[in-house]
Each structure stands twice: as structure tokens, then as C-alpha cells.
Backbone as numpy.savetxt, mean C-alpha at the origin, in Angstrom:
# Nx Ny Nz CAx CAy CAz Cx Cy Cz
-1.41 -32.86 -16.26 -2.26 -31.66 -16.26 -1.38 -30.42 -16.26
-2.01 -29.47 -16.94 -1.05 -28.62 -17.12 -1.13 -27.39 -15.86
-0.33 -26.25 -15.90 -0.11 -25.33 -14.58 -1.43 -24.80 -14.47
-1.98 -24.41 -13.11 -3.00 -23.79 -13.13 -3.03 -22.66 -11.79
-3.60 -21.64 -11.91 -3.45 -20.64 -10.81 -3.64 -20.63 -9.50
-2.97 -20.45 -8.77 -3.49 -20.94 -7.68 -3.36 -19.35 -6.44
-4.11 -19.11 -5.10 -4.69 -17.71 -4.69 -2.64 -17.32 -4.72
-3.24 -15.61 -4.69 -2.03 -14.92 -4.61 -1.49 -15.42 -3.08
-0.16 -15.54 -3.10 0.78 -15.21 -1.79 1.08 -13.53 -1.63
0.70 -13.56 -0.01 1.07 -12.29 0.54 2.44 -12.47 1.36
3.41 -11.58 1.18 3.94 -10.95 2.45 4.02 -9.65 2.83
3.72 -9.51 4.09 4.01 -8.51 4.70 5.09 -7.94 5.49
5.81 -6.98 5.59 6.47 -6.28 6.83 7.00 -5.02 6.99
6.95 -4.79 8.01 7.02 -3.09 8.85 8.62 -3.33 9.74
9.06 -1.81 9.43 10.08 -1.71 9.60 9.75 -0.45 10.48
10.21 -0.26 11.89 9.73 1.34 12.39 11.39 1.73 12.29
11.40 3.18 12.65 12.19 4.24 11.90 13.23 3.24 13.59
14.73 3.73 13.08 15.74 3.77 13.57 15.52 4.06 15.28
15.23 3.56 16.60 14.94 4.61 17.96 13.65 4.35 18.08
12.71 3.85 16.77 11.28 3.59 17.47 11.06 2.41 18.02
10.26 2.35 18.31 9.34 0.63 18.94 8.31 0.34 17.41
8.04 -1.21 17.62 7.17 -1.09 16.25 5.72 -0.73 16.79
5.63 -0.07 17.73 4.43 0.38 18.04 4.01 1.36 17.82
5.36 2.69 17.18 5.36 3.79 16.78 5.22 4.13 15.29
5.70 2.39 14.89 5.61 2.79 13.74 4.38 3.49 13.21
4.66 4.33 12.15 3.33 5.04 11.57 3.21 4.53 10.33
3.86 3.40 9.85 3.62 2.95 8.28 2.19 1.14 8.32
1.71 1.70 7.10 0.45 0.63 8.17 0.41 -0.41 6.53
0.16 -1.53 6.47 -0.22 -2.66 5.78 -1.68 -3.72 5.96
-2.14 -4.00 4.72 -3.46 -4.62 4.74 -3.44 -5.08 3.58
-4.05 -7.43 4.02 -4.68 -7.44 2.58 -5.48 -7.99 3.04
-6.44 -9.22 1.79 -7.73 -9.84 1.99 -7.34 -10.22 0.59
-7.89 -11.50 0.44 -8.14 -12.77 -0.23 -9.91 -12.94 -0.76
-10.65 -12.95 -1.58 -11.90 -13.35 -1.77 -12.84 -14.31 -1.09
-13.31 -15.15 -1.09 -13.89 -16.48 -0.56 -13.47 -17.25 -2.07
-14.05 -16.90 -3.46 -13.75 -17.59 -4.07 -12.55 -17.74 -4.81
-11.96 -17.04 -4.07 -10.08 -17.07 -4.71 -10.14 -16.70 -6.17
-10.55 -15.54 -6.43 -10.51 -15.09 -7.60 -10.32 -13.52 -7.50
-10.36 -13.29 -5.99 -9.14 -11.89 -6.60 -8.54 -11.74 -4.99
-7.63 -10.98 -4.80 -6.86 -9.89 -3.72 -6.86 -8.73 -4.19
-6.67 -8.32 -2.15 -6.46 -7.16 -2.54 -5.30 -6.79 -1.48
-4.73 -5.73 -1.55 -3.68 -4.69 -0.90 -3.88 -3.28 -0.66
-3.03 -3.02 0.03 -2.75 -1.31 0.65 -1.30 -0.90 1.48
-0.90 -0.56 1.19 0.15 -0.22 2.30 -0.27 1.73 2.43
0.19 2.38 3.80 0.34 3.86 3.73 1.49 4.14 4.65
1.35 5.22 4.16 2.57 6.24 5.33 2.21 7.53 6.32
2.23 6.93 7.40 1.12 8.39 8.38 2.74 9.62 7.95
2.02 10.48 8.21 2.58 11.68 7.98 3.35 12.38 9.85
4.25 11.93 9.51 5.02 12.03 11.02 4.64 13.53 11.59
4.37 14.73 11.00 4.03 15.70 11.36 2.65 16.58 11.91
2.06 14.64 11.65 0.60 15.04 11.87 0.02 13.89 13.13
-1.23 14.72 14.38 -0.99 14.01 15.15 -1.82 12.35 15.10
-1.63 11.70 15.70 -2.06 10.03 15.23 -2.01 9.19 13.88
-1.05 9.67 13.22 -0.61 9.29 11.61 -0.85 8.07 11.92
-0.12 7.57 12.56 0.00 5.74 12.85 -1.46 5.19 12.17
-2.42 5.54 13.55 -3.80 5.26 13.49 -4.25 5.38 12.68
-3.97 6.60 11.86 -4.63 7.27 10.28 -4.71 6.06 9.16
-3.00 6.06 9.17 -2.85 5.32 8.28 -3.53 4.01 8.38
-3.58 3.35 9.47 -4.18 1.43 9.63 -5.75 1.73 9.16
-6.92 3.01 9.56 -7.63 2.88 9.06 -7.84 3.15 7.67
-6.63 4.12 7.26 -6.79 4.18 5.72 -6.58 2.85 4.40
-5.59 1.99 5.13 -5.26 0.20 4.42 -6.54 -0.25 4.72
-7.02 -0.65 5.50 -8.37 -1.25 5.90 -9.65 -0.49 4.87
-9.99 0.52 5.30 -10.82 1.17 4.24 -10.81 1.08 2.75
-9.86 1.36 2.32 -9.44 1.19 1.18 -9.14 -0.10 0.27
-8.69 -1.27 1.02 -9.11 -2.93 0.68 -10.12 -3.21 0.86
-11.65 -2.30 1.97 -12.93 -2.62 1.84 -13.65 -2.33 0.66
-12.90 -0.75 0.55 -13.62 -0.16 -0.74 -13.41 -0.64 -1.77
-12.55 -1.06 -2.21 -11.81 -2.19 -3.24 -12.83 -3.17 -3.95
-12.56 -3.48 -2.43 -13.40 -5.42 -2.09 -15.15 -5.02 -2.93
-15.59 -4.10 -1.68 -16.98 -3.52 -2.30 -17.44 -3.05 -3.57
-16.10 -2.40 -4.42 -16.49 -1.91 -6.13 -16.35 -3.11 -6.42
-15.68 -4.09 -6.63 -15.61 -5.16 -7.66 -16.56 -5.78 -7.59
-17.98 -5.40 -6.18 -18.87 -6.48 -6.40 -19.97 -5.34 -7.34
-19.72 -4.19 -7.74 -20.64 -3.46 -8.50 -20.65 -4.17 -9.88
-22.25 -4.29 -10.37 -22.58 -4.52 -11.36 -21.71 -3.81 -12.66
-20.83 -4.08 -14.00 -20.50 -3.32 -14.37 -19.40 -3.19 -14.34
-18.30 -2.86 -13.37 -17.31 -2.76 -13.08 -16.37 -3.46 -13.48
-15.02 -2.47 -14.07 -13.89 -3.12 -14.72 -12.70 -3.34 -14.31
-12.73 -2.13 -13.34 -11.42 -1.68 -12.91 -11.35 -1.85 -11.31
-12.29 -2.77 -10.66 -12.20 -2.54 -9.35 -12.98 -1.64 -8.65
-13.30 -0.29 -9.26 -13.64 1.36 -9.10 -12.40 2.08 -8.74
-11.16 1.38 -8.83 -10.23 1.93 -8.22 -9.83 3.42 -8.41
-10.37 3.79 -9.81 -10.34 5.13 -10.48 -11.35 6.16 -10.36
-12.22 5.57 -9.70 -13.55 6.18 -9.93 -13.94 7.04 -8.29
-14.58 7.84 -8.95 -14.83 9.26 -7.82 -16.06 8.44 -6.83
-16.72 7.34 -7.22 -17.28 6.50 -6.06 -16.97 5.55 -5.20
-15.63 5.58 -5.95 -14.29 4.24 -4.73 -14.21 5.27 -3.58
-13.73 7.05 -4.25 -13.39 7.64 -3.03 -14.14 7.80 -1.95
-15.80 8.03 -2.81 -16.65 8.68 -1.61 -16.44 7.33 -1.00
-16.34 6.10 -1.21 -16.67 4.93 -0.62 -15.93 4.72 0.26
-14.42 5.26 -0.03 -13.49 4.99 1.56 -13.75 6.22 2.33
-13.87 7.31 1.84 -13.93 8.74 3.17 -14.80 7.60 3.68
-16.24 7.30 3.33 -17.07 6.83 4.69 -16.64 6.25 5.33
-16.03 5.49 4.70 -15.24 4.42 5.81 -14.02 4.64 6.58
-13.11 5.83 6.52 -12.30 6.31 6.99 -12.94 7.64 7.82
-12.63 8.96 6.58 -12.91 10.05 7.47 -14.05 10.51 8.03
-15.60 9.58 7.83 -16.79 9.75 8.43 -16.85 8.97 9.76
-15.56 8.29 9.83 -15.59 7.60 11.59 -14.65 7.99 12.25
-13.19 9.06 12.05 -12.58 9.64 12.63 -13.17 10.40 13.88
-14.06 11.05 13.70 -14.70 11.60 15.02 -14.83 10.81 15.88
-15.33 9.51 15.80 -15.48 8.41 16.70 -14.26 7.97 16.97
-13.56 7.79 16.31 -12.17 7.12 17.18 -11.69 8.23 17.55
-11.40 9.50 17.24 -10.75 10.04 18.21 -11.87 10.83 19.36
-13.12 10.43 19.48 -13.89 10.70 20.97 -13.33 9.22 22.30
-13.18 8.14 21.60 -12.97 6.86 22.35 -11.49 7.31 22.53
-10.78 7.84 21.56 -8.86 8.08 21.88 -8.89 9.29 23.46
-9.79 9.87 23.04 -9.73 10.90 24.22 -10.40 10.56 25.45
-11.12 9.58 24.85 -11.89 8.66 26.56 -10.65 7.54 27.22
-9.96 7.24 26.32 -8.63 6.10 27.09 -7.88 6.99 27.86
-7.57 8.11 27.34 -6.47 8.96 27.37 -6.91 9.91 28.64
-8.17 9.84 29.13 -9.16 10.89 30.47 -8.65 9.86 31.33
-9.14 8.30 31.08 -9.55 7.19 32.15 -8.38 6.66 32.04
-7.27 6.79 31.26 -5.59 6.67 31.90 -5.01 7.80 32.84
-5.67 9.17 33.12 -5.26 9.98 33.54 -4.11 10.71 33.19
-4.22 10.63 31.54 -3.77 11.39 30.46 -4.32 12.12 30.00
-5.00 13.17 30.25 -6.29 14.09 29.47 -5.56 14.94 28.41
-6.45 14.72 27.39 -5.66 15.30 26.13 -5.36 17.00 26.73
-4.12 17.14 26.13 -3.65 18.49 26.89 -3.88 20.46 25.18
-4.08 21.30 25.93 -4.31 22.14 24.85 -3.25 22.50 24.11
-1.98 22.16 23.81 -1.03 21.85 22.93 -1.81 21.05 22.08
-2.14 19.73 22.67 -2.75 18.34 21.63 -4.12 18.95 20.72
-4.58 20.10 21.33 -5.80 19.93 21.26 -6.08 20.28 19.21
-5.01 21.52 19.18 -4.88 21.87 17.56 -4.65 20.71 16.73
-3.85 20.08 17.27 -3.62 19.00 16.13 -4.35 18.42 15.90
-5.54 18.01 16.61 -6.48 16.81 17.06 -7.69 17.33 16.27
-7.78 18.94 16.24 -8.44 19.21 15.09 -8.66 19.48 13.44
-7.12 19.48 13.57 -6.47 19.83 12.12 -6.58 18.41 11.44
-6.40 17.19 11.88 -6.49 15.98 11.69 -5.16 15.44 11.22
-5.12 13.80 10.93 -3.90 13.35 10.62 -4.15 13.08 8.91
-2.74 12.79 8.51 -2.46 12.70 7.16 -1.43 11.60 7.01
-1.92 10.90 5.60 -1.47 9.73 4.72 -1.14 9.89 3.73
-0.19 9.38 3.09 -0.14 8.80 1.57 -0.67 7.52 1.67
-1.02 6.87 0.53 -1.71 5.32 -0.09 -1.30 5.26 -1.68
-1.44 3.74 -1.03 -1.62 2.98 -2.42 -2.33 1.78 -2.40
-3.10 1.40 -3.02 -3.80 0.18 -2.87 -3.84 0.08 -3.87
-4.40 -2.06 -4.16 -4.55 -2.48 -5.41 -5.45 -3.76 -5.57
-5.72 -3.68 -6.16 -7.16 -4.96 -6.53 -6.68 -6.11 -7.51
-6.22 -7.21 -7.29 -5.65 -8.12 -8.48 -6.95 -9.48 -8.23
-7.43 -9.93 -9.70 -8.10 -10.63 -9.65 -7.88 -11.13 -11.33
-8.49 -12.82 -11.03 -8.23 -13.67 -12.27 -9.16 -13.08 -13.50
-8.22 -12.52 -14.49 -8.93 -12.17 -15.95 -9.59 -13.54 -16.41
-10.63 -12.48 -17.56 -11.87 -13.70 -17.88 -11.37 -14.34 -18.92
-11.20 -15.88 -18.42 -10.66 -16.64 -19.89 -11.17 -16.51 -21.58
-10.32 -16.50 -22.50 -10.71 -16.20 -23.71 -11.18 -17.77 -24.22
-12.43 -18.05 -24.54 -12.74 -19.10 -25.01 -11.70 -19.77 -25.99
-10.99 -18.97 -27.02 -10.42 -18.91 -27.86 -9.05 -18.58 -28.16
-8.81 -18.27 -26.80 -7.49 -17.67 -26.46 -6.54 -19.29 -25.93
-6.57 -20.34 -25.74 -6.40 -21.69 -24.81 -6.37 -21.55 -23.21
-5.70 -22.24 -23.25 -5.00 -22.46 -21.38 -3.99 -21.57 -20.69
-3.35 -20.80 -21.89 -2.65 -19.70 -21.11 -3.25 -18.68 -20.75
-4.35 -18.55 -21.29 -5.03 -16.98 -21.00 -5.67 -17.14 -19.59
-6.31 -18.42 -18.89 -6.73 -18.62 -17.70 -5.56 -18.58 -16.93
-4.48 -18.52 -16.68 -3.54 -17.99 -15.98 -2.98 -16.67 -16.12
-3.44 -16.39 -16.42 -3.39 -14.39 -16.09 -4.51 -13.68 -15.37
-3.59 -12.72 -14.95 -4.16 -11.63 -13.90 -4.72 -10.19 -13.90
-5.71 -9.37 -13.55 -5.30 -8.32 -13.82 -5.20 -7.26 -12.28
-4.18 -6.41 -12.89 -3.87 -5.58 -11.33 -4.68 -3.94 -11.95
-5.16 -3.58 -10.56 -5.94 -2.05 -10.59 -5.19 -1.20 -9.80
-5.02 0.12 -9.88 -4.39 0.35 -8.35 -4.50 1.89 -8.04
-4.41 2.33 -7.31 -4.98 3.71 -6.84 -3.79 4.55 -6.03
-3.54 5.49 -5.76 -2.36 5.82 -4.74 -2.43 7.36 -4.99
-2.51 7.72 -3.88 -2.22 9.21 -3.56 -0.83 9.92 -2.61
-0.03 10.49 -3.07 1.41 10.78 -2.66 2.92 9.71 -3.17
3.61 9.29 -2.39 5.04 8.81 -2.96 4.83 7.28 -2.16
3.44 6.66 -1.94 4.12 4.99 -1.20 3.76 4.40 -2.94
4.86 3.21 -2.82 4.26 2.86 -5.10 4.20 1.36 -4.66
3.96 1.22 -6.17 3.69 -0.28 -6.22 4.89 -0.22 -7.88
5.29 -1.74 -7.01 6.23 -1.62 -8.50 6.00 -3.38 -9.24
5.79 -3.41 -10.12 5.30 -4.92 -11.16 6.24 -5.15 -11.69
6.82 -7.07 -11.32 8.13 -7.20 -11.65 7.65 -8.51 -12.50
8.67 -8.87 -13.06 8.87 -9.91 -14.14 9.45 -10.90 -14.57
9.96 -11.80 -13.65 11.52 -12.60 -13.94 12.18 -11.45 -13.42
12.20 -10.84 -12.43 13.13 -10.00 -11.79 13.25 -8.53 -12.43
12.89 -8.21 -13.42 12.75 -6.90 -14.21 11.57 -6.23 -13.81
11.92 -4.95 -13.47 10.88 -3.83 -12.80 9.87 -3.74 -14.62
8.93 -3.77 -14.49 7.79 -3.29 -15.65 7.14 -2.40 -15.30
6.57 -2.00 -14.09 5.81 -0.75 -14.29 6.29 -0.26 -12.81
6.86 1.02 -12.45 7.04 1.65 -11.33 5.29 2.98 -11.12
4.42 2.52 -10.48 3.70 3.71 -10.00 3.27 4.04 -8.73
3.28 5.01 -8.39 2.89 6.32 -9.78 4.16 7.52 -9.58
5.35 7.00 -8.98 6.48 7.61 -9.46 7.82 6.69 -10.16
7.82 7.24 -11.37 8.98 6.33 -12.35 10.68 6.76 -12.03
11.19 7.37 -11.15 12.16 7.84 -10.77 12.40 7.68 -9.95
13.87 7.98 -9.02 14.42 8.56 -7.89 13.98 9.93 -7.45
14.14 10.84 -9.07 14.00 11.85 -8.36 12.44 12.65 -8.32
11.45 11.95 -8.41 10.28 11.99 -7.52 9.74 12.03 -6.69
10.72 11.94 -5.63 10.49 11.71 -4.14 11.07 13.18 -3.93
9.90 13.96 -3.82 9.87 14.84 -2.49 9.88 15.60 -1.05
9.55 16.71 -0.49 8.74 16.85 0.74 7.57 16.70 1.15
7.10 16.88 -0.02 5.42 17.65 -0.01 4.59 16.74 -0.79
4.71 15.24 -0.37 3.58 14.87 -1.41 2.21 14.55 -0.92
1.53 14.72 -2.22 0.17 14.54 -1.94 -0.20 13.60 -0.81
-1.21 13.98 0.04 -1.78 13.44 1.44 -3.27 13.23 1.55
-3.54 12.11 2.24 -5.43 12.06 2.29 -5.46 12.77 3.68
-6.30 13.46 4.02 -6.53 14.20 5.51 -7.68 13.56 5.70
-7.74 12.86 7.59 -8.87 12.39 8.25 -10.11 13.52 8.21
-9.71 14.48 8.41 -10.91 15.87 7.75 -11.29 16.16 6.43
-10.85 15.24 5.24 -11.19 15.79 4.04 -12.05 15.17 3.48
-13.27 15.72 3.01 -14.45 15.09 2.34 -14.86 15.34 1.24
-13.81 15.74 0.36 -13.89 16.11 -1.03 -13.39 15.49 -1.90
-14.62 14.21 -1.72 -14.59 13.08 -3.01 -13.68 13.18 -4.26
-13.91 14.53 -5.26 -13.90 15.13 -6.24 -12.68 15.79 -5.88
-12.18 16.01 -5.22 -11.15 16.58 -5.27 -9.72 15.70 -5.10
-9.97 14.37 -4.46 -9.49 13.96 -3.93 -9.03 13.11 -5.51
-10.10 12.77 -5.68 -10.14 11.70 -7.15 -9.12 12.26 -8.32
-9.17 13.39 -8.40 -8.39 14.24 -9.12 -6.78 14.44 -9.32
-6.52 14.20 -7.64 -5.42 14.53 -7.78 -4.80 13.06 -7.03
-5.41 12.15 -7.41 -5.39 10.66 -7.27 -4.91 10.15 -8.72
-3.84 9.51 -8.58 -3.23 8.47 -9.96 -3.76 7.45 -9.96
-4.27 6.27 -11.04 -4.64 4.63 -11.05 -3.66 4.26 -12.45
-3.71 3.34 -12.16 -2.75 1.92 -12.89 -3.41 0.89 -13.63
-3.20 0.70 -14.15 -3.43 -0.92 -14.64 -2.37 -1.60 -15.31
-2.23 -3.12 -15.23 -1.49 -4.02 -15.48 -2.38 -5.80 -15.66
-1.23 -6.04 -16.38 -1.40 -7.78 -16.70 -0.30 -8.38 -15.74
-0.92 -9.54 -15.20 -0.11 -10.48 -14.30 -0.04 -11.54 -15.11
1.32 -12.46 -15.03 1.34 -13.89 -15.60 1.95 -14.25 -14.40
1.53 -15.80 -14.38 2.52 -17.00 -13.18 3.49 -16.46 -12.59
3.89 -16.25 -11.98 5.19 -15.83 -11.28 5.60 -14.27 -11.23
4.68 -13.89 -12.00 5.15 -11.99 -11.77 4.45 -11.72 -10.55
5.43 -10.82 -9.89 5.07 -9.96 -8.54 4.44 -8.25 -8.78
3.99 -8.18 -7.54 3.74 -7.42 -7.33 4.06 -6.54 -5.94
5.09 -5.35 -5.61 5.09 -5.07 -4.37 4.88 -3.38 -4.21
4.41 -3.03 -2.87 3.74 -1.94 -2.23 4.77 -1.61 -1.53
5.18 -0.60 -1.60 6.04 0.14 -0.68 6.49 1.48 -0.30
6.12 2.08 0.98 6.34 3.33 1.23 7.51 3.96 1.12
7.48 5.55 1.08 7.98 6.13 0.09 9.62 5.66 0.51
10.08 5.46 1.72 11.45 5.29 2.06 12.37 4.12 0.97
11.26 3.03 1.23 12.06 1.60 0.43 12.06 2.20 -0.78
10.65 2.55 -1.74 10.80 2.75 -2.66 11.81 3.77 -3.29
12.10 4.88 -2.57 13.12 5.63 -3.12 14.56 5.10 -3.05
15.07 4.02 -2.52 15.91 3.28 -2.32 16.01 2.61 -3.54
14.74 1.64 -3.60 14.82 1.44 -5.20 15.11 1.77 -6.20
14.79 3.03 -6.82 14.51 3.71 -8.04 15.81 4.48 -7.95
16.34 4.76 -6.67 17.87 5.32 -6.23 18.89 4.77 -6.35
19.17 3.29 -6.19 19.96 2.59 -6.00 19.93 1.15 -7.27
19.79 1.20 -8.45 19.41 0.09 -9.02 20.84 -0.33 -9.44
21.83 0.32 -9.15 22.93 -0.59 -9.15 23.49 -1.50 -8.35
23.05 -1.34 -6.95 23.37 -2.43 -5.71 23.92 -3.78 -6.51
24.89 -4.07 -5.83 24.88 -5.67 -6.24 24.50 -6.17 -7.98
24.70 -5.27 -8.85 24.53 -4.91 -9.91 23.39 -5.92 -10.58
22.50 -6.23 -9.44 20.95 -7.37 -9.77 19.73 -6.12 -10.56
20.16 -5.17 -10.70 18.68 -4.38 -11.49 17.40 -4.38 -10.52
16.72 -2.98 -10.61 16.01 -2.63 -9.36 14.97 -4.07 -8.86
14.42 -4.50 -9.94 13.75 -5.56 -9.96 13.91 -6.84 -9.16
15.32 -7.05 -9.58 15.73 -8.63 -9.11 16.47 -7.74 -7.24
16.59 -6.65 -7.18 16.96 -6.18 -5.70 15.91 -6.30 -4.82
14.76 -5.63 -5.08 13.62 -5.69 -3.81 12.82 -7.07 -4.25
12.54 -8.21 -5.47 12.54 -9.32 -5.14 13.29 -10.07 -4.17
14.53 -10.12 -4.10 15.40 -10.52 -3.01 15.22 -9.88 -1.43
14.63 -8.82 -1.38 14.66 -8.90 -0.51 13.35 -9.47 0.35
12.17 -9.36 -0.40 11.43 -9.73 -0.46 11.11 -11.09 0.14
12.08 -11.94 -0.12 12.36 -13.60 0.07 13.12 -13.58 1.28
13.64 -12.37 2.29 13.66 -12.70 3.26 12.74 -12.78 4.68
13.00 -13.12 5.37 12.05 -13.40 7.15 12.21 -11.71 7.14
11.12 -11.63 8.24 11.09 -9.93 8.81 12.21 -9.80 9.41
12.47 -10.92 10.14 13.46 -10.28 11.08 15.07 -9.83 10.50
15.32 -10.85 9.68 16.11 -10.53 8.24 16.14 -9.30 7.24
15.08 -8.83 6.77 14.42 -7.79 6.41 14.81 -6.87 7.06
14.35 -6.83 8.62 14.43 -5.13 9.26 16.45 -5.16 9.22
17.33 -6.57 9.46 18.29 -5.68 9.92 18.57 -5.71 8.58
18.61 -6.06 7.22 19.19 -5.08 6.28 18.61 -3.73 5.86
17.14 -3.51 6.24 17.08 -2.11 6.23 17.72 -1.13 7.19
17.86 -1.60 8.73 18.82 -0.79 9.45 20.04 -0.62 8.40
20.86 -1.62 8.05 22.39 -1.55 7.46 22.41 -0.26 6.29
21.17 -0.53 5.66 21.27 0.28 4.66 20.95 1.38 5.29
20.36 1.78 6.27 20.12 3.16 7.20 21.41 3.83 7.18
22.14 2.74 8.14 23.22 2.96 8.78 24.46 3.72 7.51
24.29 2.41 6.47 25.26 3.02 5.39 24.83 4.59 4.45
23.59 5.48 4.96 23.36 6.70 4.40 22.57 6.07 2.85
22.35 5.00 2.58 21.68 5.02 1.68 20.50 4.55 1.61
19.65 5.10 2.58 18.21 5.00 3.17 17.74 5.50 4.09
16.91 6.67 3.93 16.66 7.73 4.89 15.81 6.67 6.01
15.97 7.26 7.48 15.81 6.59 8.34 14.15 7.08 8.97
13.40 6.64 8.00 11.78 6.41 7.89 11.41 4.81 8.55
9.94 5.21 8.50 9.11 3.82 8.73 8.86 3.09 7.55
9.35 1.83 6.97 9.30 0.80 6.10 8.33 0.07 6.25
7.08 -0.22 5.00 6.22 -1.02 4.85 6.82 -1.16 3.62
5.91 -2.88 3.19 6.75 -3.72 2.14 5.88 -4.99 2.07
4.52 -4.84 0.99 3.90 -5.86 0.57 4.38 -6.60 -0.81
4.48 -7.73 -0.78 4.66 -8.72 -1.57 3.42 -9.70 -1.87
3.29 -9.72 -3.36 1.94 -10.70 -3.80 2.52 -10.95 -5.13
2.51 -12.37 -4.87 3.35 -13.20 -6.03 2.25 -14.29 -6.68
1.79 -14.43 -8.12 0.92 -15.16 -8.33 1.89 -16.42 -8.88
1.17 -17.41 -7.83 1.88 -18.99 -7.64 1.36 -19.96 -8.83
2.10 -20.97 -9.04 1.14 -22.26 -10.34 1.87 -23.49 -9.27
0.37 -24.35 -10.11 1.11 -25.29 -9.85 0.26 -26.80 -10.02
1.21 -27.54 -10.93 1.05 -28.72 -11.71 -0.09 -29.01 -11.50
């Protein structure tokens, strides 16, 4: 019998900045699998260290955003996931910034009944709200071509959405194919685009939101990564002279705990700003 598809493999892992605990980390990861194993999904973000409860921001923004995902692909119609569409967005604000008020009334009830009462320093920030970059992505089995044979039922297709510098990069036998939604090193800024727990402008948001699309075959990856790794990437594709591709595959294939200390090393050696590291991996598997 010949190869046949079998559900995506995930990995995950978080790296907190150099001095933190991983409890500080502010970089957040999320996936989900279908029931009928015919699609995944992903998210990784990056809380915005300058803003207060980024951490938090961000875990509900991965979560929301693999719901909203999850929820367009079951719309009648739908091609792309909604990943592009100005009703994916309204669909995560609800699910993100229409329950921020509530978590941060319960954040300020732990924080009374620890005999921590939020203090009026805290209090501006707490109104100004916190801020993310994202990226999320929707991969699910393309519809076989009657006419196409047996290879066409082993392909994939990827959707993907992202606002600011965390990317997703689609590899190939180790060759980078699509870097988005920044194709460079020197893309990585100060100032990039951010979702705010206060912002409810669907339409605005959608706008200045990038989407993707791609084809998956057997063994091509797919990985999510905030803006630190990724600029490492697109910075460094001479390392070990393996090409950006076959570099963050490799690393990819190691344990977390493996993982965090070569991201320290590379901290340490100045060629990796000393940020919070998230780093999803989804590799579509075959097999006999």
C-alpha cells in the first residue's frame, strides 16, 4: 500500500528571556488537532514587554485565534480558513478583547485577596491595555483530485494570518520556501504592528493584517516563531553553512531542554537578542 497522510506532528517550546523564570515568559504558544484529523491549527505571539500583562495577553490571543480558526473553517463556503477575512477578526476580538475586562476584574480580585491591591502607578497601564504580535495558521488535507491519482491526497493546504514580526516560515527538504510575512533580516524593527486588549476595530485591524497561503507535501514543515528566533534566522543563514532552512529544522529536532541551552549560547555569543523564544513545529508525517 502506498504512503498515506497521517495527523500533523506538533512541537512546541518557550524559551523566557536570559534572568527570567518561565513564568515570566511573555511569549505564548497554542495548537489543536480536528476530531477528524483533517486539519490543525497553530499560533504562537509575543506580549509586548512594555505593556502591562503581555504574558496573559498573549496566551489569550494563541487560544482565541486557533478558536477563531477552528470556527471559520466550519463556515459554509469557506476557503481559506477566514484567516483573511474581516469576520475571523471580529471573531477573535470576541474572544479575546470582549473578555479582557473580565480577566483583568478577577486579576485585580487575586491581587486585593493576596494583599496586593493593584497600586495607582499600575492603575494607567491596566487601562491602556496590553499588546501582541501573532501569527496563526490553519493547515488542513486538500480535496483530492479525482483525476489527479494518489499523490494529490497527500497534500496540504496552509492559511495564515499574523500581525507584527512573530513569522511562520515553510520548509522543504530543508530549504526555506516561503518566509511570512517578513522575507528579510532587515525587517525586524522597534515598532511593529500590535493587537491591543482595548482594540475593537475589526476593520482596521484586518487591514493592516498580512495572510499567506501555501501547499504542503509529506514531509514539508512548517514553523511559528517569534520575532527573536526568527530574526536569527533570516540573520544568520550562514551558521554551520546548512541554509536558513535546514538550521531551524535542526533545531527543531531537539528536546526543550536542548533547545533553551542553545538559544542561551547563541544569546550569550551576541547573535540573538536576549528576548522570549516561542518555536512551533508541524511536520506532515506518511506512512506505509
Amino acid at each position: 500500500m502506498g504512503a498515506r497522510t497521517t495527523p500533523i506532528d506538533f512541537q512546541c517550546f518557550l524559551v523566557p528571556k536570559t534572568g527570567s523564570s518561565p513564568e515570566e515568559c511573555e511569549d505564548a504558544t497554542h495548537t489543536l488537532s480536528s476530531p477528524d484529523r483533517n486539519s490543525a491549527f497553530a499560533a504562537v505571539s509575543d506580549g509586548a514587554s512594555e505593556s502591562l500583562l503581555a504574558g496573559a495577553w498573549a496566551k489569550q490571543l494563541v487560544r482565541g485565534a486557533v478558536a477563531s480558526l477552528a470556527a471559520a473553517c466550519d463556515q459554509p463556503g469557506d476557503n481559506e480558513g477566514g484567516s483573511g477575512s474581516e469576520s475571523f477578526v471580529e471573531d477573535l476580538l470576541a474572544r479575546t478583547v470582549d473578555r479582557w475586562d473580565g480577566y483583568i476584574a478577577q486579576y485585580q480580585a487575586e491581587r486585593a485577596a493576596g494583599g496586593r491591591p493593584i497600586t495607582w502607578y499600575e492603575q494607567p497601564g491596566l487601562d491602556k491595555g496590553a499588546f501582541a504580535t501573532l501569527v496563526a495558521v490553519h493547515v488542513r488535507a486538500a480535496t483530492p483530485d479525482p483525476e489527479g491519482g494518489p499523490e494529490t491526497a497527500r497534500r496540504w493546504t496552509w492559511h495564515a494570518f499574523a500581525l507584527g514580526d512573530s513569522c511562520l516560515f515553510h520548509l522543504r527538504e530543508g530549504r526555506l520556501i516561503t518566509s511570512f510575512p517578513i522575507a528579510d533580516g532587515d525587517g525586524f524593527g522597534i515598532t511593529p504592528q500590535l493587537l491591543g486588549s482595548r482594540n475593537r476595530d475589526a476593520a482596521l485591524i484586518a487591514e493592516r493584517a498580512s495572510t499567506a497561503t501555501g501547499e504542503l507535501r509529506a514531509d514539508d514543515e512548517l514553523l511559528l516563531a517569534t520575532d527573536a528566533l526568527a530574526a536569527w534566522l533570516l540573520s544568520h543563514p550562514e551558521i554551520d553553512s546548512g541554509g536558513p532552512g535546514k538550521q531551524l529544522g535542526k533545531l527543531a529536532d531537539l528536546d526543550q531542554e536542548t533547545f533553551a541551552d542553545w538559544v542561551r549560547s547563541e544569546r550569550d555569543k551576541s547573535r540573538m537578542r536576549n528576548d522570549d523564544v516561542a518555536l512551533i513545529r508541524m511536520r506532515v508525517k506518511t506512512e506505509g
